[in-house]
mmCIF file of the N, C-alpha and C atoms, coordinates in Angstrom:
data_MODEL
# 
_entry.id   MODEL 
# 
loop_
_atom_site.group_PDB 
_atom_site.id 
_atom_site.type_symbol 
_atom_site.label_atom_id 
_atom_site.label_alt_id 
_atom_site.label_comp_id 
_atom_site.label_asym_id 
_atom_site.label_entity_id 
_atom_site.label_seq_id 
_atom_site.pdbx_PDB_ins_code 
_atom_site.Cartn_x 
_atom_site.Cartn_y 
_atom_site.Cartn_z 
_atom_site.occupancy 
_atom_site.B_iso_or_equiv 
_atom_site.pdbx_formal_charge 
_atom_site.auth_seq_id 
_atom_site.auth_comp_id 
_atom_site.auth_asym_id 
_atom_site.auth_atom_id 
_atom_site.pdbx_PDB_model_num 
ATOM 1   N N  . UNK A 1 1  ? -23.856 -40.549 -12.685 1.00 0.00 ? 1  UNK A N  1 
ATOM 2   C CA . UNK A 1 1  ? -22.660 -39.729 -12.614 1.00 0.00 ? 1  UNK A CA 1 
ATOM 3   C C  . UNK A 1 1  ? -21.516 -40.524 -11.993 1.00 0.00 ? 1  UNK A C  1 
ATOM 4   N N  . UNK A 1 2  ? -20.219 -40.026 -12.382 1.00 0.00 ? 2  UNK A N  1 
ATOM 5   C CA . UNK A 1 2  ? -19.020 -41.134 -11.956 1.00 0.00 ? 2  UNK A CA 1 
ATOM 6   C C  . UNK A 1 2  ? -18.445 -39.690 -10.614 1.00 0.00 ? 2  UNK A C  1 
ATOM 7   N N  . UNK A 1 3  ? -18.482 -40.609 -9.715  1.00 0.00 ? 3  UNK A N  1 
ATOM 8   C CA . UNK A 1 3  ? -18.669 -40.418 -8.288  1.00 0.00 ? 3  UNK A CA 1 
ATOM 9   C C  . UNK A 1 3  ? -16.755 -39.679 -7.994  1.00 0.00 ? 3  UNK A C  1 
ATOM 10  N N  . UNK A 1 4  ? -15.368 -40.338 -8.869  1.00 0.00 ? 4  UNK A N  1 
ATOM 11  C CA . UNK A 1 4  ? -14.764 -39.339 -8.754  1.00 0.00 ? 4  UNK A CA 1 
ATOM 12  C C  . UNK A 1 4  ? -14.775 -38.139 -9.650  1.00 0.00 ? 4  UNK A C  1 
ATOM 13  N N  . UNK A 1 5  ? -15.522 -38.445 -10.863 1.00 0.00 ? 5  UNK A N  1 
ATOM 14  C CA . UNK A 1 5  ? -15.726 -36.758 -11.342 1.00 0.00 ? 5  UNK A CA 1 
ATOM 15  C C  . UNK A 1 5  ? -15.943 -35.547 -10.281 1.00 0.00 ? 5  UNK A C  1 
ATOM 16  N N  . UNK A 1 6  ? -17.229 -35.863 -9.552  1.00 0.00 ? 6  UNK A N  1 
ATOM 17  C CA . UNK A 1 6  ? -17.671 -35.577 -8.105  1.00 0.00 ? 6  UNK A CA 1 
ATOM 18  C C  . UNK A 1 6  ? -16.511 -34.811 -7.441  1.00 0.00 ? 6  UNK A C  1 
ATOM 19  N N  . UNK A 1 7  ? -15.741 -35.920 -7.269  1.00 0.00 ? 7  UNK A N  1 
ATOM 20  C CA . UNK A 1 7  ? -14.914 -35.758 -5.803  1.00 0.00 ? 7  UNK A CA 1 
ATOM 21  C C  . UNK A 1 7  ? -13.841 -34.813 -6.562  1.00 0.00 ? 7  UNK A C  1 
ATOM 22  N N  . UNK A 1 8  ? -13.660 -34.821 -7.865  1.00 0.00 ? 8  UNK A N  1 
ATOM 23  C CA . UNK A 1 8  ? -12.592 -34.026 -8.586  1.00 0.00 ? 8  UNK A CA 1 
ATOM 24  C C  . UNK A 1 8  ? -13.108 -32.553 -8.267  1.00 0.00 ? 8  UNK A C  1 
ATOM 25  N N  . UNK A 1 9  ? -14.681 -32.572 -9.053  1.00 0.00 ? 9  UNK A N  1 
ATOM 26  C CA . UNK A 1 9  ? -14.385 -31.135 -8.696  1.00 0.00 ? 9  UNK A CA 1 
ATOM 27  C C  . UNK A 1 9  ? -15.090 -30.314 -7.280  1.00 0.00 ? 9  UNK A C  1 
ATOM 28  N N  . UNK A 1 10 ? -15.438 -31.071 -6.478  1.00 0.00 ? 10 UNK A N  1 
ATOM 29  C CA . UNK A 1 10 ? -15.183 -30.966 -4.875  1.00 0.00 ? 10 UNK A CA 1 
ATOM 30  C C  . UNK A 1 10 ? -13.871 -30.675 -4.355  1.00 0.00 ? 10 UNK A C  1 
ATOM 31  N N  . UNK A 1 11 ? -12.665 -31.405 -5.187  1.00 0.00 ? 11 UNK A N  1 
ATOM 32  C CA . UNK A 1 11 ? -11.431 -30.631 -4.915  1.00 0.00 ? 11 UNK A CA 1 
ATOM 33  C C  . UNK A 1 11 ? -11.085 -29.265 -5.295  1.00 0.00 ? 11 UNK A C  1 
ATOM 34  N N  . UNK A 1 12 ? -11.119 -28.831 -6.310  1.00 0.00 ? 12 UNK A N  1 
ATOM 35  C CA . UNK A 1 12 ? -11.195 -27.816 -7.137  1.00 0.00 ? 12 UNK A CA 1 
ATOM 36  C C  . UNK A 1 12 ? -11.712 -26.900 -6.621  1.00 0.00 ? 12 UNK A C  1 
ATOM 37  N N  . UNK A 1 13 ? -13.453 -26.599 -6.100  1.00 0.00 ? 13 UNK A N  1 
ATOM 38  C CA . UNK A 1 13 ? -13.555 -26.102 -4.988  1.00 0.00 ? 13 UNK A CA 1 
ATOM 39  C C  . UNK A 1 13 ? -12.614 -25.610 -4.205  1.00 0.00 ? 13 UNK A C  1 
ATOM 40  N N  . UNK A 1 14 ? -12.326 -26.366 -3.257  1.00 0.00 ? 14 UNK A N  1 
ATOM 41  C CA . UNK A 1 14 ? -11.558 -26.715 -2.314  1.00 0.00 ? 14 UNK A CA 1 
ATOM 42  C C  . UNK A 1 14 ? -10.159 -26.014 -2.528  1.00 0.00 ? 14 UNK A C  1 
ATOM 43  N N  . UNK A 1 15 ? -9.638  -26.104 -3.253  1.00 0.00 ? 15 UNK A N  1 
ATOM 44  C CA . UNK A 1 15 ? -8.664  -25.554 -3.421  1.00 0.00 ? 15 UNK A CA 1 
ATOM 45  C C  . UNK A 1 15 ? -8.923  -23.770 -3.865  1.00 0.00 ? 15 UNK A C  1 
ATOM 46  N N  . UNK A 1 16 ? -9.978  -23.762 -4.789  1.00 0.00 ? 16 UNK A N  1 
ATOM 47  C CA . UNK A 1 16 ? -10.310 -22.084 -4.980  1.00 0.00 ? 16 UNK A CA 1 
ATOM 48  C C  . UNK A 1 16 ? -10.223 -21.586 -3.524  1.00 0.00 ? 16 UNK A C  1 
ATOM 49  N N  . UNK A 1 17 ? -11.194 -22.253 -2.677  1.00 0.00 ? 17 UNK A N  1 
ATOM 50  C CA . UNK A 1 17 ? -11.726 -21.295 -0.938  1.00 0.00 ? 17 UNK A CA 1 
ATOM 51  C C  . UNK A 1 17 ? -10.159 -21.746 -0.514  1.00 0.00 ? 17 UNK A C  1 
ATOM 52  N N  . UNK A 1 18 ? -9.202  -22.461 -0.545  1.00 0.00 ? 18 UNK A N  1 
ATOM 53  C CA . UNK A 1 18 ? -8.047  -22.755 0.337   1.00 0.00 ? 18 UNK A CA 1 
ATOM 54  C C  . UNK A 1 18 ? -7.771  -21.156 -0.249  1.00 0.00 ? 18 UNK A C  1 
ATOM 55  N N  . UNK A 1 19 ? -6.967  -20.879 -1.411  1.00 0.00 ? 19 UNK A N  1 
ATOM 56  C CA . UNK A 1 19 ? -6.205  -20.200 -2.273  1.00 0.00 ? 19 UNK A CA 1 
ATOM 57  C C  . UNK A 1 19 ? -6.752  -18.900 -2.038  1.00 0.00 ? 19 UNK A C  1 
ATOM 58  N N  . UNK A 1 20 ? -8.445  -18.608 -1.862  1.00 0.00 ? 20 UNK A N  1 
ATOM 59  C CA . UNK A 1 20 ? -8.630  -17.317 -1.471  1.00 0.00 ? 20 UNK A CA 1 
ATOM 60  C C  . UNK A 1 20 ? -8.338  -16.936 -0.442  1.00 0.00 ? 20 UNK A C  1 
ATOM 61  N N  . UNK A 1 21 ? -8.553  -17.382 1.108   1.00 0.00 ? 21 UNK A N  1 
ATOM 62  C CA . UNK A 1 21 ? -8.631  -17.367 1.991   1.00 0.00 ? 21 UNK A CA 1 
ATOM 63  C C  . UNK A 1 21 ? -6.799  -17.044 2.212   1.00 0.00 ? 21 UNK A C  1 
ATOM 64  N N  . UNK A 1 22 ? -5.933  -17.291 1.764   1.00 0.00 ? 22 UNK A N  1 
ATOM 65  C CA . UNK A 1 22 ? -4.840  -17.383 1.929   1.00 0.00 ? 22 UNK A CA 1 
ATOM 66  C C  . UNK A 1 22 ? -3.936  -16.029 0.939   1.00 0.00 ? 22 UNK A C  1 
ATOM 67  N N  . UNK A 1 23 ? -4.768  -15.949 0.313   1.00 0.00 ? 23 UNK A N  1 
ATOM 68  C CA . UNK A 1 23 ? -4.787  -13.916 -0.664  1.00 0.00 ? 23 UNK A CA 1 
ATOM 69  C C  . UNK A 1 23 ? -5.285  -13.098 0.262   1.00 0.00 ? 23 UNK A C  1 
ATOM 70  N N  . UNK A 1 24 ? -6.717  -13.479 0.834   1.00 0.00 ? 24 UNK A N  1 
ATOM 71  C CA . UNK A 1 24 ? -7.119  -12.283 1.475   1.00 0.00 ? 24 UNK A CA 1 
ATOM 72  C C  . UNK A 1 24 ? -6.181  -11.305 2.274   1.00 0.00 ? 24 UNK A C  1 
ATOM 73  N N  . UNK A 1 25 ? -5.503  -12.140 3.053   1.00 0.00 ? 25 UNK A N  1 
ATOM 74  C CA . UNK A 1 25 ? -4.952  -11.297 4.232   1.00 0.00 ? 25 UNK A CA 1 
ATOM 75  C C  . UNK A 1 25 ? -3.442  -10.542 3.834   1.00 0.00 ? 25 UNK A C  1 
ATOM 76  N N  . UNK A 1 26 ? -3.363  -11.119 2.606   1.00 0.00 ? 26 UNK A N  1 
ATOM 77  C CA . UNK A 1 26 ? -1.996  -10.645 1.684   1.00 0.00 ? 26 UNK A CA 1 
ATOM 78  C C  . UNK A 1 26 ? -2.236  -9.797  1.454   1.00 0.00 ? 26 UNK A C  1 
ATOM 79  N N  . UNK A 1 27 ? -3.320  -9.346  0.402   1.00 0.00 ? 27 UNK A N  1 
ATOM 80  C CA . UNK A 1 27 ? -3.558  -8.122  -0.311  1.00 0.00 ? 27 UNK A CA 1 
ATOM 81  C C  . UNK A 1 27 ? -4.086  -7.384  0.729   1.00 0.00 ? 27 UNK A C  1 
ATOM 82  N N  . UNK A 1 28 ? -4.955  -7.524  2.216   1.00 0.00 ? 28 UNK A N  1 
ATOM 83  C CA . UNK A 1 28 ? -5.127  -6.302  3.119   1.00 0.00 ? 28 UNK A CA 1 
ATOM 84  C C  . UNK A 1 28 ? -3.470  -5.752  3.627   1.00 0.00 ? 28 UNK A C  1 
ATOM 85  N N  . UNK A 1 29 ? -2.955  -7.030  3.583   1.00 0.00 ? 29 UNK A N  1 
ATOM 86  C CA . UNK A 1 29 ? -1.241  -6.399  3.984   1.00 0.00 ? 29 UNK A CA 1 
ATOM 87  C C  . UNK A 1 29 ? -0.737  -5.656  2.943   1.00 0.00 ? 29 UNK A C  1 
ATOM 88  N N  . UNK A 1 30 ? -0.936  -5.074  1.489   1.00 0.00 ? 30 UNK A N  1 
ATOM 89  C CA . UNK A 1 30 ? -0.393  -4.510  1.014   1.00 0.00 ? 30 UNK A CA 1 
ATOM 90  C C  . UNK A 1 30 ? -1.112  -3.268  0.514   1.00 0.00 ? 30 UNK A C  1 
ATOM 91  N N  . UNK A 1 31 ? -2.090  -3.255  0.981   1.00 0.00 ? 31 UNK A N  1 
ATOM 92  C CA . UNK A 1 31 ? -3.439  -2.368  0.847   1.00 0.00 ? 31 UNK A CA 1 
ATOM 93  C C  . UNK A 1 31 ? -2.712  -1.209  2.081   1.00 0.00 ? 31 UNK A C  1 
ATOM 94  N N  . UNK A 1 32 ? -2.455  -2.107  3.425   1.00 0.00 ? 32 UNK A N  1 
ATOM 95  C CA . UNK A 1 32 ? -2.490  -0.733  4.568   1.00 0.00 ? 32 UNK A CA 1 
ATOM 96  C C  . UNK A 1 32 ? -1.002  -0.548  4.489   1.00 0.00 ? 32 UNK A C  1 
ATOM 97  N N  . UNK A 1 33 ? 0.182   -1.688  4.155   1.00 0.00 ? 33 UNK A N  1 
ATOM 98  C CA . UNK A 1 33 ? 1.277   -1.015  3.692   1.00 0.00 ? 33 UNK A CA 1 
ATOM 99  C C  . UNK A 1 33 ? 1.156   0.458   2.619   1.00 0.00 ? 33 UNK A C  1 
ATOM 100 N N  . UNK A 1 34 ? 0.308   0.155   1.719   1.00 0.00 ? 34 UNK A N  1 
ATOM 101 C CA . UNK A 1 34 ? 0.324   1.308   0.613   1.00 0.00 ? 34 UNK A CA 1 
ATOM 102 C C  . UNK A 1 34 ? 0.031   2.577   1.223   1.00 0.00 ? 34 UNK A C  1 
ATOM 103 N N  . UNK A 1 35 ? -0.848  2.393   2.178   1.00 0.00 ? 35 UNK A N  1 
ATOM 104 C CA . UNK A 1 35 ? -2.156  3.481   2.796   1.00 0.00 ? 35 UNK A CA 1 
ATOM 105 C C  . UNK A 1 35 ? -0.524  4.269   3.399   1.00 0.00 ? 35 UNK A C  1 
ATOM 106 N N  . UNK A 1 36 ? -0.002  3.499   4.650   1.00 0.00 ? 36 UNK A N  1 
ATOM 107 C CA . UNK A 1 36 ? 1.026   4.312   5.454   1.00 0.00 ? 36 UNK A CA 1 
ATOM 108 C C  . UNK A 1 36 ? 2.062   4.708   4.623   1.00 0.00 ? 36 UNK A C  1 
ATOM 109 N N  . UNK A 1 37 ? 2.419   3.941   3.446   1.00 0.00 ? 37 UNK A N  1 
ATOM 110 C CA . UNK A 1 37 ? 3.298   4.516   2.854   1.00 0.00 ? 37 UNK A CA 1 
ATOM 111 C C  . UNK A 1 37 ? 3.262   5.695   2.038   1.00 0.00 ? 37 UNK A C  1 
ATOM 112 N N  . UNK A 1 38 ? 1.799   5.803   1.765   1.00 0.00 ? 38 UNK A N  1 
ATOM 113 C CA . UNK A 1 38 ? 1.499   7.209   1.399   1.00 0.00 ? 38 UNK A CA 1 
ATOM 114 C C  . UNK A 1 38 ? 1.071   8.133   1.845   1.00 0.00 ? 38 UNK A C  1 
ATOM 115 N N  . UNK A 1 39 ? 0.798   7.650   3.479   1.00 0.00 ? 39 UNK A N  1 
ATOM 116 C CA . UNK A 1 39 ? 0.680   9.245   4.759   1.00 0.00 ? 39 UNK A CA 1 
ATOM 117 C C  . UNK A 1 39 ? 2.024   9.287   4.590   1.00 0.00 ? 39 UNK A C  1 
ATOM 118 N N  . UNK A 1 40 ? 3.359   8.425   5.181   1.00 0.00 ? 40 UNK A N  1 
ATOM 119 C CA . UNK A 1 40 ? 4.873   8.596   5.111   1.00 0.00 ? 40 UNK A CA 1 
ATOM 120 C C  . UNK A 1 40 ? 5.031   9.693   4.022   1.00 0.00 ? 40 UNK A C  1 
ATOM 121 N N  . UNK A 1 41 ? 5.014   9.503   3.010   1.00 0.00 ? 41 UNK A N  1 
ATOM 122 C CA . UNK A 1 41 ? 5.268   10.433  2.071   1.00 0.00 ? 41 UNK A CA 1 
ATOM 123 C C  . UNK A 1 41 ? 4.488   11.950  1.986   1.00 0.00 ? 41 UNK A C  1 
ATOM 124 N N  . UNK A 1 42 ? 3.531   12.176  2.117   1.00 0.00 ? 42 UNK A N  1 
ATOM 125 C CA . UNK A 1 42 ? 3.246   13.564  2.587   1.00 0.00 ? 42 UNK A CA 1 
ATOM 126 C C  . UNK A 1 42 ? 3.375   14.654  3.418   1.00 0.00 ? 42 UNK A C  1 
ATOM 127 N N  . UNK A 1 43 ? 3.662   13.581  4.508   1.00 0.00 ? 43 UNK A N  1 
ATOM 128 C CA . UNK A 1 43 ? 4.464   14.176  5.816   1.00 0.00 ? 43 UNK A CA 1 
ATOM 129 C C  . UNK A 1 43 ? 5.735   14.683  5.356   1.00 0.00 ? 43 UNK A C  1 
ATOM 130 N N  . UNK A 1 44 ? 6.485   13.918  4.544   1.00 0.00 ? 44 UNK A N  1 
ATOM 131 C CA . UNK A 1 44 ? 7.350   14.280  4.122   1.00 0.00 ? 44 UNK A CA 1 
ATOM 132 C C  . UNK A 1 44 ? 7.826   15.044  3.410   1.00 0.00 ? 44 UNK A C  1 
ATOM 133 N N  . UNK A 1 45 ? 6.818   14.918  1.991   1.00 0.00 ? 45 UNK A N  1 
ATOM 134 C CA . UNK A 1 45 ? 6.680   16.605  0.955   1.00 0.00 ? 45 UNK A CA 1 
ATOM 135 C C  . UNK A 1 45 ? 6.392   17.251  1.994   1.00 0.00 ? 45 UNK A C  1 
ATOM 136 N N  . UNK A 1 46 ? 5.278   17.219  2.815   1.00 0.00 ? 46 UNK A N  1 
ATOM 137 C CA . UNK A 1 46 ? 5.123   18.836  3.763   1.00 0.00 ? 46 UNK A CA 1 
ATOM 138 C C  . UNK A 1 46 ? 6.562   19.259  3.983   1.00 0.00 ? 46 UNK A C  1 
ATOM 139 N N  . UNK A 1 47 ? 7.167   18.624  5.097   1.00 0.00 ? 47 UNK A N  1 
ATOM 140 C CA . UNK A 1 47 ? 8.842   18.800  5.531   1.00 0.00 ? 47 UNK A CA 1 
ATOM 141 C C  . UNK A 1 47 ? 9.511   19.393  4.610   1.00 0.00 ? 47 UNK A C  1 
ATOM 142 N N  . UNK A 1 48 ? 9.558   19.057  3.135   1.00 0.00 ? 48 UNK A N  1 
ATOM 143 C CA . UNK A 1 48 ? 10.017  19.754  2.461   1.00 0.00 ? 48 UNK A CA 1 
ATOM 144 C C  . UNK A 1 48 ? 9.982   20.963  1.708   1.00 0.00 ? 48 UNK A C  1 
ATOM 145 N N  . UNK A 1 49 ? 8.374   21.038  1.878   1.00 0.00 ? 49 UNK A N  1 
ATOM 146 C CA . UNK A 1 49 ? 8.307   22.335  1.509   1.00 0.00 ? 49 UNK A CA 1 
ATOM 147 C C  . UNK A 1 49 ? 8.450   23.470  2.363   1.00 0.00 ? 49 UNK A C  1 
ATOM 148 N N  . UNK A 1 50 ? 8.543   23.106  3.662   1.00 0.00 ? 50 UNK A N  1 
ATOM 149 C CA . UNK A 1 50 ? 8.754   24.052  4.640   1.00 0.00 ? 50 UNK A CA 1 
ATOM 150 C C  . UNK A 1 50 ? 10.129  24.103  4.621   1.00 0.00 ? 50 UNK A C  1 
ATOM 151 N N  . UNK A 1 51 ? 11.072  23.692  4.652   1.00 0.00 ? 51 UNK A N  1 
ATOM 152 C CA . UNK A 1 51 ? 12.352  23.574  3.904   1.00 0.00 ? 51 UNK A CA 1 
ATOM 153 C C  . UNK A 1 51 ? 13.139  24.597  3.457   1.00 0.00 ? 51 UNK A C  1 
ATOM 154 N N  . UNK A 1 52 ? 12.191  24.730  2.472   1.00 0.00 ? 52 UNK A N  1 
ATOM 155 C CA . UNK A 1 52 ? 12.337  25.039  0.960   1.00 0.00 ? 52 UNK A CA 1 
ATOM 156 C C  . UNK A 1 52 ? 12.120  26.678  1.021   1.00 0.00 ? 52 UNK A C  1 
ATOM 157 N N  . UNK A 1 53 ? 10.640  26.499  1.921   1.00 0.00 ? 53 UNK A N  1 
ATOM 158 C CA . UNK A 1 53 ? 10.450  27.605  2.366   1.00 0.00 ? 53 UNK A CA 1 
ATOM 159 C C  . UNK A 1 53 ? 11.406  28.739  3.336   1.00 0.00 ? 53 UNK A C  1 
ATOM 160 N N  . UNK A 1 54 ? 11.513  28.019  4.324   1.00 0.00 ? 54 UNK A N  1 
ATOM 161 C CA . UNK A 1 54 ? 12.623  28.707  5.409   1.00 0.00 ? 54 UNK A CA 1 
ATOM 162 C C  . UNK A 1 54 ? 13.923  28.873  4.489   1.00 0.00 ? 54 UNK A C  1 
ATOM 163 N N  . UNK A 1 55 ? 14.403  28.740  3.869   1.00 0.00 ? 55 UNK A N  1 
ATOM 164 C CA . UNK A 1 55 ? 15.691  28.481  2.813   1.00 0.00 ? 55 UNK A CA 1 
ATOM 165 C C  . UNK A 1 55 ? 15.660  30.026  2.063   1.00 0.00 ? 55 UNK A C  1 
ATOM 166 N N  . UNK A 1 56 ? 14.403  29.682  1.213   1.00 0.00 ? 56 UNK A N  1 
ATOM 167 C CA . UNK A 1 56 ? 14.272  31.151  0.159   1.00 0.00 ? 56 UNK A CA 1 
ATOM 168 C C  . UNK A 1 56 ? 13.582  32.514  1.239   1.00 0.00 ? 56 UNK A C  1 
ATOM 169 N N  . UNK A 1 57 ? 13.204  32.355  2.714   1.00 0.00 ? 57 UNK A N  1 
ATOM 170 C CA . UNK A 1 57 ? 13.191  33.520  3.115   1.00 0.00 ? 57 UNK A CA 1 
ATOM 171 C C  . UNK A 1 57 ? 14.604  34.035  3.592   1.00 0.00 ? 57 UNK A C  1 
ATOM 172 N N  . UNK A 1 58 ? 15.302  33.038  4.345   1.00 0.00 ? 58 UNK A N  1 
ATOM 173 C CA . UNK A 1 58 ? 16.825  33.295  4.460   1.00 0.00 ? 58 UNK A CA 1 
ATOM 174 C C  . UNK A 1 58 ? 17.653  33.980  3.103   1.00 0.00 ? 58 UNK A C  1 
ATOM 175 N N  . UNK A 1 59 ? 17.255  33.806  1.745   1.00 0.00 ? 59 UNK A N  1 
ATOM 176 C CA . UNK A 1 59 ? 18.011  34.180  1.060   1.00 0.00 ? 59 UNK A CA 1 
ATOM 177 C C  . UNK A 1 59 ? 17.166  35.438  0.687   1.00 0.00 ? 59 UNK A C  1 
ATOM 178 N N  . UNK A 1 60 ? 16.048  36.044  1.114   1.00 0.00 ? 60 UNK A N  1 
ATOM 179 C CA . UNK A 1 60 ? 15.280  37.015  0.861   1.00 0.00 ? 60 UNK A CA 1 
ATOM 180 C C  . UNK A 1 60 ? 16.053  38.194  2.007   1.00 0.00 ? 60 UNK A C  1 
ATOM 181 N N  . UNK A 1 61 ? 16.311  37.513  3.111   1.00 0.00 ? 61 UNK A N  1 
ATOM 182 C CA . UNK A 1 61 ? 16.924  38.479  4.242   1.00 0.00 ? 61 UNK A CA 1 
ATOM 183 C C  . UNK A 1 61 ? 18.128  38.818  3.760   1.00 0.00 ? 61 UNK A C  1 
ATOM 184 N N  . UNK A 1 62 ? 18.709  38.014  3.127   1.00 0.00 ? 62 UNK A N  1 
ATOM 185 C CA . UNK A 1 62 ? 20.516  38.333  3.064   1.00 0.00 ? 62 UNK A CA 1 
ATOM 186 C C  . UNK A 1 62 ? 20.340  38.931  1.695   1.00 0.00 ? 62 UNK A C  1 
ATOM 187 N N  . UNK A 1 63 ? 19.737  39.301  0.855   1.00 0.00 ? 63 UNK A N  1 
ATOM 188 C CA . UNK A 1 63 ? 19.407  40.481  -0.314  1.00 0.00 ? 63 UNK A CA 1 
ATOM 189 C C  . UNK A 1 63 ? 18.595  41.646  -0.125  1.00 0.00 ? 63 UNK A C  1 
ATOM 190 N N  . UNK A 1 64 ? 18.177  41.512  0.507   1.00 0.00 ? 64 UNK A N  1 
ATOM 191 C CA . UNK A 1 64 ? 17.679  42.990  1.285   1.00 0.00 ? 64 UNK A CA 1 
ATOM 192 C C  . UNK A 1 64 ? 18.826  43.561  1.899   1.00 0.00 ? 64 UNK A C  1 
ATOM 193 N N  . UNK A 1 65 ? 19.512  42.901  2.734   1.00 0.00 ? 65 UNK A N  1 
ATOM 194 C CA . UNK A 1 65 ? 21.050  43.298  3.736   1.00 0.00 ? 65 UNK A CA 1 
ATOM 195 C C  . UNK A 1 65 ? 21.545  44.675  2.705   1.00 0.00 ? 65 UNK A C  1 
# 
């Protein structure tokens, strides 16, 4: 066997585990960005539907009047 074939794909390797290792912690960063950004947003529909709510009983009081 020719000894830099070898060492070629010993690089190659090498570069896959560099390249993963250097994704991993990316995609957990956009994994728990996603996660909070989608508690953020429910909290928020809630807010609004209570809103929405308090709104159409106010207009339930002032038609009864």
């Amino acid at each position: 066997m020719n000894p830099i074939l070898l060492f070629d794909t010993f690089a190659c390797r090498s570069s896959e585990v560099v390249r993963h290792r250097l994704l991993r912690p990316i995609l957990i960063a956009l994994l728990l960005g996603s996660v909070t950004f989608g508690l953020n947003s429910c909290a928020t529909a809630r807010g609004f539907g209570q809103d929405v709510e308090t709104t159409g009983e106010k207009i339930e009081d002032a038609a009864t009047r």
